[in-house]
C-alpha positions in Angstrom: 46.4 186.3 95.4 47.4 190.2 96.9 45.9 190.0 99.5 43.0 188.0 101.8 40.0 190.0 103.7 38.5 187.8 106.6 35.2 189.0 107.6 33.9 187.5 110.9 31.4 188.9 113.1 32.7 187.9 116.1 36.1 190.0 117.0 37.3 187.3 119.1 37.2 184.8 116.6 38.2 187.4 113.8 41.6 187.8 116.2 42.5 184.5 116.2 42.2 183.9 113.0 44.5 187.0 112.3 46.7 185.7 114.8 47.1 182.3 113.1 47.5 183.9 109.9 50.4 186.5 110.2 52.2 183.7 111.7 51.7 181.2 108.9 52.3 184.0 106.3 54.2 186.7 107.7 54.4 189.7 105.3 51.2 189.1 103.5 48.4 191.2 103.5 45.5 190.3 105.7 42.7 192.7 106.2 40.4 191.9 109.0 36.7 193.2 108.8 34.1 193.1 112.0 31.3 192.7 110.0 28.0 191.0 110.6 27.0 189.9 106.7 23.4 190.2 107.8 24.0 193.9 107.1 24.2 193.8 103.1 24.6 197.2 102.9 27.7 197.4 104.8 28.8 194.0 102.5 28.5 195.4 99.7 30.9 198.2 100.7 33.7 196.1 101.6 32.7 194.0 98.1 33.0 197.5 96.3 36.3 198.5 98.1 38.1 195.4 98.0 37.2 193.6 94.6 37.4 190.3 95.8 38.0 187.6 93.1 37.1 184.4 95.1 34.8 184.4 98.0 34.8 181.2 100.5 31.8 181.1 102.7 32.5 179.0 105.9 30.3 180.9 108.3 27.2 178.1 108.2 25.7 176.7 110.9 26.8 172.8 109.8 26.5 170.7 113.2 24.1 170.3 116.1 25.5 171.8 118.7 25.7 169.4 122.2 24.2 172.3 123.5 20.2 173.5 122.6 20.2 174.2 118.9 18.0 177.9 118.1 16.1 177.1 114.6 16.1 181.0 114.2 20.1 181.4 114.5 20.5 178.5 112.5 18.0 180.1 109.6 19.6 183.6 109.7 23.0 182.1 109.3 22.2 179.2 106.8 20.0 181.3 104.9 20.2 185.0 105.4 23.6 185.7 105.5 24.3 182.9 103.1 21.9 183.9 100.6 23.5 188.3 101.6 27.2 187.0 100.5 25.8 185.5 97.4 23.8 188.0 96.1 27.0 190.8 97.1 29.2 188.2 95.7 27.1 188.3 91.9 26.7 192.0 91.8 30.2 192.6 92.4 30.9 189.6 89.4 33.1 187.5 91.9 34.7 184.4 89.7 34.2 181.7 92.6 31.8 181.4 95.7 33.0 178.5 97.5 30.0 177.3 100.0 31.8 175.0 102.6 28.8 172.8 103.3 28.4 169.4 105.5 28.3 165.8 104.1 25.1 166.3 106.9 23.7 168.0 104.1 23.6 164.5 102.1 21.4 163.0 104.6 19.0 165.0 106.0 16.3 164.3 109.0 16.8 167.4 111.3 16.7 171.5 110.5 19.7 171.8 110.3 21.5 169.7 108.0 18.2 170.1 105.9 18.9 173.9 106.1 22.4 173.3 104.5 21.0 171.5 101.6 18.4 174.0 100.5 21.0 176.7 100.8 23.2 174.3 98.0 20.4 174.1 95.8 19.3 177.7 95.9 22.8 178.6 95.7 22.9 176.9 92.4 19.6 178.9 91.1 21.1 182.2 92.3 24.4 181.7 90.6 23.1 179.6 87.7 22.0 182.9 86.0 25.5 184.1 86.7 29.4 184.2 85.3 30.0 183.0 89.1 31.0 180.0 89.3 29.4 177.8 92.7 31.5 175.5 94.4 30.1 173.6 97.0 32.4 171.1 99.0 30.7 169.2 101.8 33.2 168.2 104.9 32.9 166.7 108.2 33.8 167.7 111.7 36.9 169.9 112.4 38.4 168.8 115.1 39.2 172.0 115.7 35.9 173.9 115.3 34.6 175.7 118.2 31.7 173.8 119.3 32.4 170.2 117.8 32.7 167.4 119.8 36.4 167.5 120.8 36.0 171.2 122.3 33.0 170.1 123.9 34.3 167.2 125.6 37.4 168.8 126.5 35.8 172.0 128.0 33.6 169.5 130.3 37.2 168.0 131.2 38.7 171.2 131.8 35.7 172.9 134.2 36.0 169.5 135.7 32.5 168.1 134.8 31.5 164.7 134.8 32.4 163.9 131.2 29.1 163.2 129.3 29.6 161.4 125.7 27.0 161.5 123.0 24.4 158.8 122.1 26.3 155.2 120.9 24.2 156.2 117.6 25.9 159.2 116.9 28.5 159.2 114.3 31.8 161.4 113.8 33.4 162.1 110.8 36.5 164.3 112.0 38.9 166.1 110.2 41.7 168.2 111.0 41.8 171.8 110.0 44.4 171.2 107.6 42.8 168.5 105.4 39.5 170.7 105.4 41.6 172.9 104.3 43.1 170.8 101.8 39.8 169.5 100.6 38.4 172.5 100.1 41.5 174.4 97.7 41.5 170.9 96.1 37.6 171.3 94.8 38.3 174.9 94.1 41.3 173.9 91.9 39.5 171.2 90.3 36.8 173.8 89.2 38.9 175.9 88.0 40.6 173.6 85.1 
């Protein structure tokens, strides 16, 4: 790998991710693009210019936010920009698109993990008639995700809320950041044998 090109829409988040980065791997090459992939014009410009070889997808919608979900946003993301990076991703002949999915997507019974699972199986017709290969690795929550259930409850602790917990029903699977992380080269190495 030369060099890695994170795309984000969001320049806040795009900075801390560059942030992180340079201070795991100082002295390799990060290029940071502030790019909204619901432009696919634009994505296929930074596809033509930078050539990737393997393209992870982790910009989903893949929990129900605490917060009111919008069925619009969730669509754009899970199925608009999702379906723009794959189809940039198979003109431009990438080897790997690595879809990092929910194991929400297993079950069902709201928008949107049901969202996540038709974006697997379209994924699979659109690449099916390609040499890119689909990976599709399904993890739970990261416990450090913006949004998840830790940052929610602790942003209620620290604007000093009255601390208000989810239903007894609801179930957490959480992982750290770094065993996503793990999980997710693991399947991609797996694939690759």
């Amino acid at each position: 790998c030369r060099k890695i090109v994170i795309v984000d829409r969001y320049q806040s988040q795009l900075s801390e991710i560059l942030v992180e980065l340079t201070s795991d791997w100082p002295g390799f090459k990060i290029v940071p693009i502030l790019l909204d992939i619901q432009d696919i014009e634009a994505l296929d410009k930074v596809f033509a210019l930078h050539r990737p070889h393997i393209v992870i997808h982790a910009a989903m919608r893949k929990f129900i936010s605490f917060r009111k979900t919008d069925d619009e946003e969730v669509a754009r993301s899970n199925y608009v920009r999702t379906f723009n990076l794959a189809k940039v991703s198979a003109w431009h002949g990438c080897e790997y698109f690595v879809m990092i999915s929910s194991i929400k997507a297993i079950r069902g019974g709201n928008f949107m993990s049901e969202s996540l699972r038709v974006a697997e199986v379209s994924l699979g017709r659109i690449f099916g008639q390609t040499p890119t290969r689909l990976i599709v690795t399904r993890v739970g929550n990261i416990i450090e995700n913006r949004g998840g259930i830790v940052s929610w409850l602790n942003d209620q602790i620290l604007e000093r809320r009255p601390v208000r917990l989810p239903a007894e029903t609801a179930n957490a699977f959480l992982l750290s950041k770094n065993a996503a992380a793990r999980s997710i080269m693991q399947a991609l190495a797996t694939s690759s044998r």
